[in-house]
BAFI-3210 file (N, C-alpha, C; in Angstrom, 3 decimals, decimal comma, padded with zeros to 6 digits):
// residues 119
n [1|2|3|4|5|6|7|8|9|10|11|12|13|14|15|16|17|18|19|20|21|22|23|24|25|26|27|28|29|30|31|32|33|34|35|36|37|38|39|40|41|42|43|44|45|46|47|48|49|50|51|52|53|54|55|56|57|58|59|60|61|62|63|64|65|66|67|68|69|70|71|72|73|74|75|76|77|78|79|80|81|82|83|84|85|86|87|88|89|90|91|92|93|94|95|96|97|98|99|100|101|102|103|104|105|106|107|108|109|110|111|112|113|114|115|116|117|118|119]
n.u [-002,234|000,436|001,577|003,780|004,447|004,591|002,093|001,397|001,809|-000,580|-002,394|-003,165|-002,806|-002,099|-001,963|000,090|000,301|002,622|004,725|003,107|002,084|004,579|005,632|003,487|003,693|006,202|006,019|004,550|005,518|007,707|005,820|004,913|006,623|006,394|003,609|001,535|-001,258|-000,445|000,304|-002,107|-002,008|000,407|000,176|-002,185|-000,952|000,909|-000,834|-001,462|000,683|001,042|-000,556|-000,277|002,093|001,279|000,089|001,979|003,068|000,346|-000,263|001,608|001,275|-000,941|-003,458|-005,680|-007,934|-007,882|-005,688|-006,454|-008,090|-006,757|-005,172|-006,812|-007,571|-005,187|-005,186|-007,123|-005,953|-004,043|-005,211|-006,908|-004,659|-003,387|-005,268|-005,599|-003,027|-003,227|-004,955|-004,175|-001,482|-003,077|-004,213|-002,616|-000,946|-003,176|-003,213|-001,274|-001,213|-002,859|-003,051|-000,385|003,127|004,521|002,214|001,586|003,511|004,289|002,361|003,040|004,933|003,233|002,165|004,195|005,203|003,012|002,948|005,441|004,790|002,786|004,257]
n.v [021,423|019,360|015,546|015,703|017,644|017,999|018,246|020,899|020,393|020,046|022,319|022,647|021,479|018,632|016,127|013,228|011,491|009,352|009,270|009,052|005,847|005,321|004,916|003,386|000,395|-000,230|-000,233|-001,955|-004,168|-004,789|-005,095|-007,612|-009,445|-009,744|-010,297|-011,956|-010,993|-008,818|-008,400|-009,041|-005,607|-005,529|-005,507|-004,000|-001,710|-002,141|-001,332|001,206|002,869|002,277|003,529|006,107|006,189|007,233|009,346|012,068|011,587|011,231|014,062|015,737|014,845|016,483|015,535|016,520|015,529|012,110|012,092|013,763|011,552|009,129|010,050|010,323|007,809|006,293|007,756|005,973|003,898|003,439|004,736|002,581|000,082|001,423|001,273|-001,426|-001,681|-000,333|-001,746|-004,989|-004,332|-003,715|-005,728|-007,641|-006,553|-007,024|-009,534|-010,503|-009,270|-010,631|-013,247|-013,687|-013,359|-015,923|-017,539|-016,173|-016,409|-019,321|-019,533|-018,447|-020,005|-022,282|-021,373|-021,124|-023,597|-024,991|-023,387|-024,283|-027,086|-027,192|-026,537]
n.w [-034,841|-034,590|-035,018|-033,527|-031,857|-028,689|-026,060|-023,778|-020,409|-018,012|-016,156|-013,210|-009,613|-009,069|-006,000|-005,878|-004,117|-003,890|-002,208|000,180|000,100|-000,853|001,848|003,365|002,172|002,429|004,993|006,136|004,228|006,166|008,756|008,185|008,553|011,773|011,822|009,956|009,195|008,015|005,040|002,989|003,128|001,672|-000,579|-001,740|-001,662|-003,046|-005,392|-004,921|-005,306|-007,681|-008,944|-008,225|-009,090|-011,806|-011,651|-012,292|-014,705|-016,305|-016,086|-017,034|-019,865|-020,232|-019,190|-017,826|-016,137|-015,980|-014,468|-011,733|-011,727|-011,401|-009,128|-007,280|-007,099|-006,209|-003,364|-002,663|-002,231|-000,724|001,764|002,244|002,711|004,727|006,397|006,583|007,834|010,455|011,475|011,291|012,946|015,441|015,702|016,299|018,617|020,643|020,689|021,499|023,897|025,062|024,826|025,495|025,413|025,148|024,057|021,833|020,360|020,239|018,167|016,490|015,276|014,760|012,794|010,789|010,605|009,403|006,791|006,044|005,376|003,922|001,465]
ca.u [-001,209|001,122|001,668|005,447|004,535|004,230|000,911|001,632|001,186|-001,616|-002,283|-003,238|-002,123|-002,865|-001,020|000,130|000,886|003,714|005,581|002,617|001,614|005,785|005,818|002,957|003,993|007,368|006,073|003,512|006,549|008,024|005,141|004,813|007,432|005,929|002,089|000,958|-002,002|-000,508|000,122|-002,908|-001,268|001,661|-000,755|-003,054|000,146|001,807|-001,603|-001,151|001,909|001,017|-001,710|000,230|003,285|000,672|-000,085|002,489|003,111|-001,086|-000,293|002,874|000,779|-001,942|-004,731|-005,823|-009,209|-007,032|-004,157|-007,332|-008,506|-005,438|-004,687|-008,121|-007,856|-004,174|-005,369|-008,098|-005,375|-003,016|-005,679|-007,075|-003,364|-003,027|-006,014|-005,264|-001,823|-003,759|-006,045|-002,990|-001,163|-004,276|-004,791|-001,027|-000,895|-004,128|-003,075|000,207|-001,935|-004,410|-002,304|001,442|004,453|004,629|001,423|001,650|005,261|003,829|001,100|003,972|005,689|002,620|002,008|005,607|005,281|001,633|003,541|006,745|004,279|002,170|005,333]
ca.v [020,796|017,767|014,772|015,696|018,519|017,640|018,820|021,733|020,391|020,348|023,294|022,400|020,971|016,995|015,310|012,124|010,327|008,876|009,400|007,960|004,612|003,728|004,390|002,427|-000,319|-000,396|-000,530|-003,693|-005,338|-005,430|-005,535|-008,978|-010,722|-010,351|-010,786|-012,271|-010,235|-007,206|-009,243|-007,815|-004,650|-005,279|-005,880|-002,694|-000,536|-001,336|-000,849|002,836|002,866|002,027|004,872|007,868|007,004|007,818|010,958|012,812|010,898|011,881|015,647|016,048|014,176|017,614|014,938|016,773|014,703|010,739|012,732|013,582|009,853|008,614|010,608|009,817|005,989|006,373|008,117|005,646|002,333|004,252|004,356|000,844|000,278|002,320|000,719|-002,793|-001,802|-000,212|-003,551|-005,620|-004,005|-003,655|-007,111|-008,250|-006,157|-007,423|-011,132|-010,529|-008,819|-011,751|-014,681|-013,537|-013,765|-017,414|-017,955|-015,424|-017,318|-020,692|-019,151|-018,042|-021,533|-022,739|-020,830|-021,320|-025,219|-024,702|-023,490|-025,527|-028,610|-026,900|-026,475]
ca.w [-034,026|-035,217|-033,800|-033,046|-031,107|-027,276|-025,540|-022,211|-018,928|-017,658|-015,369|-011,801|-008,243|-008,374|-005,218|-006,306|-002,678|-003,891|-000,662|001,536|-000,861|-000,518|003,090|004,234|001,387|003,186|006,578|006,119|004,223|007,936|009,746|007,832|009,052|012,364|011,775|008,634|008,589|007,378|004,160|002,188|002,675|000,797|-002,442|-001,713|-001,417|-004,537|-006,200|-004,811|-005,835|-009,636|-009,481|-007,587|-010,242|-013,196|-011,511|-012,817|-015,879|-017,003|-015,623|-018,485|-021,250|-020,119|-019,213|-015,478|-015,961|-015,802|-013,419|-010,864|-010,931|-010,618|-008,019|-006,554|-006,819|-005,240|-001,942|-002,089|-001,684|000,348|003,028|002,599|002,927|005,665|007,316|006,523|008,356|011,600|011,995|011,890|014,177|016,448|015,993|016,870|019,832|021,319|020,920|022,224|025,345|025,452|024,957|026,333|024,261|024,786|023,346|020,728|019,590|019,322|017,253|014,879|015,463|014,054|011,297|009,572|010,390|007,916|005,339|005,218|005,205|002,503|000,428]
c.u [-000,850|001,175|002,894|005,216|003,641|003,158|001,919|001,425|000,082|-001,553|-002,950|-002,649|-002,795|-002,044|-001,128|000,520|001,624|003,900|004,796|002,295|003,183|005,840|005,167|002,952|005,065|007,145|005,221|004,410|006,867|007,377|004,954|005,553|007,530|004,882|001,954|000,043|-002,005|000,111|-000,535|-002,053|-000,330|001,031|-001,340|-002,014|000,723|000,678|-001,771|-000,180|001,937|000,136|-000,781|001,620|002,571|000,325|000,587|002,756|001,750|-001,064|000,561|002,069|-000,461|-002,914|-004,936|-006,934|-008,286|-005,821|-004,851|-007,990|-007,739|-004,755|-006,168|-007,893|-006,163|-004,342|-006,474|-007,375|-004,663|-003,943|-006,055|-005,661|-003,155|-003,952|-005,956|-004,104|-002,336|-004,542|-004,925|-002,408|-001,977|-004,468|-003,943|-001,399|-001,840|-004,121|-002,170|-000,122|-002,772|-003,404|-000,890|002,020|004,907|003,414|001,188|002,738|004,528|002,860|002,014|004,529|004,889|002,201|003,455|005,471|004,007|002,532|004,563|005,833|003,280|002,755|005,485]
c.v [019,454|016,814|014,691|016,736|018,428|018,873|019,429|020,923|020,431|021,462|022,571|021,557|019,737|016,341|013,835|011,172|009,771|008,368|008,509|006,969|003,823|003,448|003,445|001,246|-001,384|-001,617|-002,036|-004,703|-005,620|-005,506|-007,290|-010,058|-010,630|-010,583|-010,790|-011,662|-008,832|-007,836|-008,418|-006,391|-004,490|-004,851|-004,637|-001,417|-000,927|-001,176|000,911|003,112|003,524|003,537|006,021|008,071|007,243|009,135|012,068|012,789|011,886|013,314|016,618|015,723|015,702|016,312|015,146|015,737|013,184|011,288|012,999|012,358|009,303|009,192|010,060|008,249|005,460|006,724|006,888|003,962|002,713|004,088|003,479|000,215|000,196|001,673|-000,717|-002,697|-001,198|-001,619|-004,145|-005,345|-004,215|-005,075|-007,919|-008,121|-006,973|-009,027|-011,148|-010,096|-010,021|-013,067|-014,836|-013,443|-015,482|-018,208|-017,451|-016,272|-018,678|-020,502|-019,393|-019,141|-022,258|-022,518|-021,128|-022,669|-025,485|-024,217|-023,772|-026,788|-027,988|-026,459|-027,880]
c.w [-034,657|-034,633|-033,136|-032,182|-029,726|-026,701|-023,981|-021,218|-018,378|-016,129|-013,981|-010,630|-008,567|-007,230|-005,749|-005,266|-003,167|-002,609|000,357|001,156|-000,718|001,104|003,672|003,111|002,419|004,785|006,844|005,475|005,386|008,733|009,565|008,490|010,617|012,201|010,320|007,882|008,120|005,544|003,107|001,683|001,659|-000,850|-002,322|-001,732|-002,806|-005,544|-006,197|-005,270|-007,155|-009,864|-009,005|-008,680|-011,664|-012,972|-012,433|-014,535|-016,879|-016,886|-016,498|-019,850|-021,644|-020,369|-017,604|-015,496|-015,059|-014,475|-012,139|-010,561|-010,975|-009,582|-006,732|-005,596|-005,783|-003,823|-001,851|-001,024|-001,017|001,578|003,313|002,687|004,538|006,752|007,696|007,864|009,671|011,882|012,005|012,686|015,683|017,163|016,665|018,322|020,833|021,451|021,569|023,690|026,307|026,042|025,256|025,047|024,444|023,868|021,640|019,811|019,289|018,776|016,011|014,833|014,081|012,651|010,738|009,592|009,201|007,128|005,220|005,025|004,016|001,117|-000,544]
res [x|x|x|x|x|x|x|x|x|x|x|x|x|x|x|x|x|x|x|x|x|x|x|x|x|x|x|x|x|x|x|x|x|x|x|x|x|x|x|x|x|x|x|x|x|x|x|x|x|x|x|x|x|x|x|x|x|x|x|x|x|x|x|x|x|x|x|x|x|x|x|x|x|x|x|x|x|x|x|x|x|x|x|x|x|x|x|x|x|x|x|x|x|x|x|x|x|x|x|x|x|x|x|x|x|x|x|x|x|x|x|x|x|x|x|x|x|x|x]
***
């Protein structure tokens, strides 16, 4: 074999979550701009991201070995992701339960006045 002549496919099913690494990416971008602590998320989602778009990429080159741990390490930030983005929520809700929506608001008051003065 030459080096001009492109290697087969590699033969098997790898899911590459794509699809669920942008959605919950997406969704912690806007959970952000109400609770801060979905934040993290944003970073743990486009690290899924980076891995579920090598999936296919390593699966054309015929490397299933690298195309299975990148598919691996993709479901693994997709759900720390995914979990990051349940605890935030969780955590919102339950302040917003505890401390009203007036208390909850001058929470957020406070937090944007911390970082325009740490600008």
């Amino acid at each position: 074999m030459n080096a001009t002549t492109p290697l087969p496919p590699a033969s098997g099913t790898v899911p590459n979550h794509l699809i669920w690494s942008i959605v919950v990416t997406i969704v912690s971008f806007f959970l952000c701009c109400v609770s801060c602590l979905s934040f993290p998320a944003i970073v743990t989602g486009v690290v899924a991201i980076v891995f579920a778009s090598k999936v296919n990429t390593l699966l054309n080159q015929g490397d299933l070995v690298a195309a299975r741990q990148a598919s691996k390490n993709a479901k693994i930030w997709a759900w720390v992701t995914t979990g990051i983005l349940i605890a935030a929520t969780l955590f919102s809700l339950l302040w917003l339960v505890l401390a009203g929506t007036d208390g909850y608001m001058e929470q957020i008051e406070e937090l944007q006045r911390q970082l325009e003065n740490s600008r």
